[in-house]
Structures are given as structure tokens and as C-alpha cells.
N, C-alpha and C positions, 0 to 999 in steps of 0.2 A: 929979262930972261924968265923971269919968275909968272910972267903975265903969259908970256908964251905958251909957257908948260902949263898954265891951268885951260889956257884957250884948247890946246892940244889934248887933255884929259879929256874936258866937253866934249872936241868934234868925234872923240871916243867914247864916250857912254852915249853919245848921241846917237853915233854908226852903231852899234848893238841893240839900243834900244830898237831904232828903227828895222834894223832886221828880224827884231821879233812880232814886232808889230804888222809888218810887210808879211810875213810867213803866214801868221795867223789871218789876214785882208786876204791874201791870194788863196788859202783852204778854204774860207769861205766862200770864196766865186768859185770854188769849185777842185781846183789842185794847187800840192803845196810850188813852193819855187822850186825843190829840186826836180819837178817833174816836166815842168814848164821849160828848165832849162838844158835839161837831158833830149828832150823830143825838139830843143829848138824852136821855140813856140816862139810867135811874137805878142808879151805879154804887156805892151806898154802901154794899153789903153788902161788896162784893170790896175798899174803901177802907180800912173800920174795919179788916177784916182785916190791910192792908196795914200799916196804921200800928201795930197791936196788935206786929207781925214788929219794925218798926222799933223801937218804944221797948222791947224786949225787948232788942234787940242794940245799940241807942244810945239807954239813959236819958237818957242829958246832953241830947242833943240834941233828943230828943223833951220832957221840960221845957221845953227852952228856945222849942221852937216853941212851948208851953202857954202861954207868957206873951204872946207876939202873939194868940195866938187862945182864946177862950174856952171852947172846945171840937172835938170830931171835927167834930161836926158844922159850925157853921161854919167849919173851915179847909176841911173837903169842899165846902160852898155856894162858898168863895173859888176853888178849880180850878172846879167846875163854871158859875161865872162867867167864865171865859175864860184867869183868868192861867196863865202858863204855856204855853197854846194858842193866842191871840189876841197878833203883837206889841204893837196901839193897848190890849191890855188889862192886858198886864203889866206892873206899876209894882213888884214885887219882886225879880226879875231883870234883869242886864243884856242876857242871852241866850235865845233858846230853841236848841234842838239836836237835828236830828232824824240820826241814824244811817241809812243801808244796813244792809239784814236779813244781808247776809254782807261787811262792811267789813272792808278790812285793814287797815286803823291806826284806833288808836284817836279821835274825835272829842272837843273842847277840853268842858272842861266849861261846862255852865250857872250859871257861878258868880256867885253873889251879893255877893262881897267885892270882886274887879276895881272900879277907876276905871273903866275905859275910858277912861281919857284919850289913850291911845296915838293915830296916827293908818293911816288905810288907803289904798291905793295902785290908783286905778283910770285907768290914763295919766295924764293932765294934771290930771286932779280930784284934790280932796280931801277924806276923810272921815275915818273912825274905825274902829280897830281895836285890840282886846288881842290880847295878849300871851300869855295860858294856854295856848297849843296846847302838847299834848307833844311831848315830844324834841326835844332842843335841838341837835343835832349835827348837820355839814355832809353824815353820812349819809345824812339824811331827804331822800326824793326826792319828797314831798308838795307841793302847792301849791294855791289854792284862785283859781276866778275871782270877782272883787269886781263885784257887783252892787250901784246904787245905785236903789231906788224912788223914788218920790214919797210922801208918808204917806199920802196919800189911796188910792191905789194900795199900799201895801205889804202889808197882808195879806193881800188876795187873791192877790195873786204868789208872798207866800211860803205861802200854801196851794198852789199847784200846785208850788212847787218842792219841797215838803215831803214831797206826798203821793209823786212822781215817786222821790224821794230811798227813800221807807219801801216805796214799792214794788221798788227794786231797777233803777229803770229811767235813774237822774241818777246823783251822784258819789257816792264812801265815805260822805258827810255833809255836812250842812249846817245852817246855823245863823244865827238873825235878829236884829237890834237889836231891845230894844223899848221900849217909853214910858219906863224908868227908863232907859237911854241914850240918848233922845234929851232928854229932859229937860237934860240932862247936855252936851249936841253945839248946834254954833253953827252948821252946819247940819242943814237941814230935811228930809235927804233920809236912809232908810234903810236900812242896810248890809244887805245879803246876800253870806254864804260858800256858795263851791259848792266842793267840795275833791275833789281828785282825788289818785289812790296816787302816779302817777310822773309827773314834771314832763316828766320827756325821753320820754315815750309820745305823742307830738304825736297821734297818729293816735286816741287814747283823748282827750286834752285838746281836741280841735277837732270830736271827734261830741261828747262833752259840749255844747260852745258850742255847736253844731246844735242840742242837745234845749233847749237854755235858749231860743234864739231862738223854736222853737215853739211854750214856752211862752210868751211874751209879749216877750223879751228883745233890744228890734231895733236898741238902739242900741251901736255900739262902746262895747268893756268890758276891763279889763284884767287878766293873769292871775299872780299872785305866788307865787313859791318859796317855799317854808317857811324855806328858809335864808336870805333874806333877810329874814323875821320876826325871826327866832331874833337877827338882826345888828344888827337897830333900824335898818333901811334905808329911809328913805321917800322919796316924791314931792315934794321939795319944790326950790327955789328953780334950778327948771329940769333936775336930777336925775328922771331916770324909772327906777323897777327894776322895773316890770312887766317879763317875762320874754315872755308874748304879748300880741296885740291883735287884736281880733275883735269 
């Protein structure tokens, strides 16, 4: 039992790695995966390629993805099905994570091993949120606004915040719950990070909440320092550490 579950960790740090890895291969030939998979693209020449690169430089991990899936080809059918790009489709990650084309810090990973069980802080509400973001010190001037959807509403919202974001025109990065954390979540509602470099740049943090509203964003939302991540600081039993409100 105990062999199984560490097998089963692997083919999960495996599956995340690789999809960060596959993300980054497919921008450089030219678009990311979610673009590839939106327009329907048939992208599996530049895929096999991708993965051939990976099990080159990570056997193990490439193996270990071989035992979830039977082949290239259907782990390529499994992205080109949505996971990874669709929150309501992904049930292998907890996260998806779209970057800014020129970000100054780096964005938490899409990792597949996190609980999630932490929670997130949007004023007076309460949701979910880990833990991974890097840098853990009170130096980090980063903070992200907490965005809650509805499901029914959540992929659409995080496709415009997504695209906003990979366009260069939203925050450093951003990043969505999806089916395998809400699975996991006793509410219904799902989390969106929108993150910005410096906390104390009000004037950068408040045209951000301007383009969020544009996009669809109208109800007050609230906005958390990384250093209060880093602290395990939450919203709870009358305690607020949103930093804005908006």
C-alpha cells in the first residue's frame, strides 16, 4: 500500500512537471497550449517532440508518467481534451498558471502534490488557498487580488483573465482552482489569483482592480500580501488581513 502511494505521488509530480515543461516547449514553437487547444489545433507533432526532450533529461519521471497513461498519444488526447487549460476539466492538477510574457517574480507552480487545504482571504469571505508561492521572506513586496467565481461562471472569467494576463495587459501572473480542488473545497465557489510585483505601488494595484472589473469583476474583492501568506495569516474569526478592498 505504502509502495503504491509513493508510485502514485511520482506519476503526480511527474504530470505537473511535465506540463510545465510542455507549456514552456509549445511557447517556444511558437503558442502556448491553451491556445493550441482553444482553436483546435492539431499539435502533436511539436508534443511528441516535447516529450521525446523530456524523457531524455527526466527518465524517471517520464516512466512514471507511462504508467498513468498508455501512451504519447493518449496523454496528448488528455491535454488536447482540456486538462490543464479548462479549470471545470482538470482533475490532475490543483492549479493552472498563466504567467506575464515579461514577469518579475516568478509565479507558484502548478503543482500536483499540494493539499490545498490552506485557506484564502477575500475580506469577510472564505476560501482556499496554498501555500507554494516562492519566497518566503518579509522582503517579498508581491501580493495577489483574490477573486471568487461562481463554477458555472469560472472558466469563462478565468479565460479572460488568462488571456489579459499572457497578453501582458493584467498582473505578473495568475492562476485558477480547478475540478481537483474544488473537489477537495466545502465551498462552491472558485478561487482566482491575480498577483502583482509590489504591494505598496497602490497606483499599479488599483488600475489592476480597474482591468479586473472590466473584465467581468464587479463585485468588492480583496487584496493579500505575500507576506502575510508566507505567515499563515487568514481571515478568520473576525481577523481581516486583506491589505485592500475594492
Amino acid at each position: 500500500m505504502e509502495e503504491d502511494a509513493e508510485m502514485e505521488s511520482l506519476e503526480d509530480a511527474a504530470y505537473g512537471i511535465f506540463e510545465i515543461f510542455l507549456n514552456r516547449g509549445l511557447k517556444e514553437r511558437g503558442r502556448y497550449l491553451f491556445e493550441r487547444v482553444e482553436c483546435n489545433e492539431d499539435f502533436y507533432d511539436d508534443f511528441k517532440s516535447i516529450f521525446l526532450e523530456f524523457e531524455r533529461d527526466y527518465k524517471m519521471l517520464s516512466d512514471a508518467l507511462m504508467q498513468s497513461f498508455e501512451s504519447v498519444e493518449s496523454l496528448y488526447e488528455n491535454f488536447r481534451a482540456g486538462e490543464g487549460v479548462i479549470p471545470s476539466k482538470t482533475h490532475r492538477m490543483y492549479w493552472i498558471v498563466q504567467d506575464a510574457p515579461e514577469k518579475t517574480a516568478p509565479a507558484p507552480a502548478a503543482d500536483t502534490v499540494t493539499d490545498n487545504s490552506g485557506k484564502a482571504d477575500a475580506g469577510e469571505e472564505d476560501g482556499k488557498e496554498d501555500t507554494d508561492e516562492e519566497g518566503d521572506s518579509e522582503e517579498d513586496k508581491g501580493g495577489k487580488w483574490l477573486v471568487f467565481a461562481d463554477a458555472a461562471d469560472a472558466d469563462e472569467l478565468w479565460r479572460k483573465i488568462r488571456d489579459a494576463t499572457a497578453s501582458g495587459d493584467l498582473g505578473i501572473w495568475a492562476k485558477v482552482a480547478t475540478a481537483k480542488a474544488m473537489a477537495d473545497s466545502e465551498d462552491n465557489r472558485v478561487v482566482i489569483y491575480v498577483s502583482t510585483a509590489d504591494w505598496s505601488d497602490e497606483k499599479d494595484v488599483m488600475e489592476i482592480r480597474e482591468k479586473l472589473r472590466a473584465l467581468g469583476v464587479d463585485k468588492r474583492i480583496g487584496y493579500k500580501r505575500n507576506i502575510e501568506t508566507y505567515q499563515g495569516e487568514y481571515s478568520e474569526g473576525g481577523k481581516k488581513v486583506t491589505y485592500y478592498s475594492a
